[in-house]
C-alpha positions, 0 to 999 in steps of 0.5 A: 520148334514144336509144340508138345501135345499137352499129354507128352508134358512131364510131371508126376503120375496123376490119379487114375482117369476113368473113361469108362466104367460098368460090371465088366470092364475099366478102362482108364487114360494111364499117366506115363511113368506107372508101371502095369504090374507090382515088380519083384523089387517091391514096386507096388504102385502100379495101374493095377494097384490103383485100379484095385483101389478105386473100385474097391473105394466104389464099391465098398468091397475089395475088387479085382481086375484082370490085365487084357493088354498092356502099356509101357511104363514110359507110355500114356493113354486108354488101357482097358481092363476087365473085372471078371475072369470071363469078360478078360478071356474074351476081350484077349481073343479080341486082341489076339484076333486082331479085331480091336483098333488101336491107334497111337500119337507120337512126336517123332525126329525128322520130316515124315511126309507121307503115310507109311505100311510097315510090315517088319517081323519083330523079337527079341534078341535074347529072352531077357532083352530090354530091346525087341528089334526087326527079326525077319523070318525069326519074329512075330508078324508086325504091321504098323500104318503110320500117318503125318499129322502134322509137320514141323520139320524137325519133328513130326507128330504122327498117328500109328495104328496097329494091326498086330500087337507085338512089344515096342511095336511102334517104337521099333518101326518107328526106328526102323523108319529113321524117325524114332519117338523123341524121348525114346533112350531104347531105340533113338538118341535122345541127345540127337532130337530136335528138342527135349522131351520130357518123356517119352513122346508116346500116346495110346489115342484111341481104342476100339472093341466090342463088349464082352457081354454085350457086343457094343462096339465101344471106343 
């Protein structure tokens, strides 16, 4: 039986990480289980909510950030924020253009022995879905790379990069491959893996990009 990477553990939402801070950008390591925005329901602690308050308790004044990309709420790992209007417009181009590098951690089912090329457009059956799904000549291009780390047999703990950013896109490739993210209830069958994932075993592991103000490549 595998091992869980100590950042696939459950347990309550930590405090914010902050990896990285300066005038124009926050990046954080987002605990699984907090949503990005407030809902409509009133759910009010949020990625944003905290980011707001941990400035704001730095600065002394009330701050603002503005959302660049986005994480599930189930996943964890490095989300980058922007704290000016104008440093928010260029990171999005960023993303948008594809330059930056996003590379994910997941434990997934079976023996996945050889690096993947997934190229699988991705939508949404219907506007208001939960689930995205494989949309060939309807959906937004979406191509993941995905790579063994190690192997256990039952399970497998890979590296996905990303070369476009769609929603679920790891995890509808994933599944698309026959190896879905243990712990995923929208694209596998938990009840089916090989052991019981306290979450749902998906980590942003690493993001690259160039400063907005500076050109730095930071990662």
């Amino acid at each position: 039986r595998p091992e869980l990477p100590h950042y696939f553990h459950a347990g309550k939402a930590r405090p914010l990480t902050v990896l990285h801070l300066d005038a124009e950008l926050l990046v954080i390591d987002k605990p699984a289980g907090l949503l990005v925005h407030p809902t409509w329901a009133g759910e009010q602690d949020t990625v944003i909510t905290r980011a707001v308050a941990e400035l704001s308790r730095r600065s002394g004044r009330r701050e603002r950030v503005f959302v660049v990309h986005r994480l599930d709420r189930a996943t964890s790992g490095v989300m980058l924020l922007a704290r000016t209007q104008p440093a928010a417009k260029q990171l999005q181009l960023q993303f948008r253009a594809h330059s930056t590098e996003r590379r994910y951690q997941a434990l997934v089912r079976g023996d996945l022995n050889a690096e993947t090329d997934v190229e699988r457009s991705i939508g949404r059956p219907t506007p208001t879905s939960r689930r995205a799904a494989l949309a060939p000549g309807k959906g937004r291009e979406a191509r993941t790379v995905v790579r063994p780390i190690e192997r256990f047999g039952a399970a497998t703990l890979v590296e996905a990069e990303l070369f476009t950013g769609r929603t679920h896109q790891v995890r509808v490739h994933l599944s698309y491959l026959g190896h879905p993210v243990l712990g995923d209830d929208v694209y596998g069958t938990p009840k089916e893996d090989p052991l019981p994932a306290p979450r749902l075993a998906l980590h942003a592991a690493h993001l690259a990009f160039a400063h907005p103000r500076t050109g730095e490549r930071l990662t």
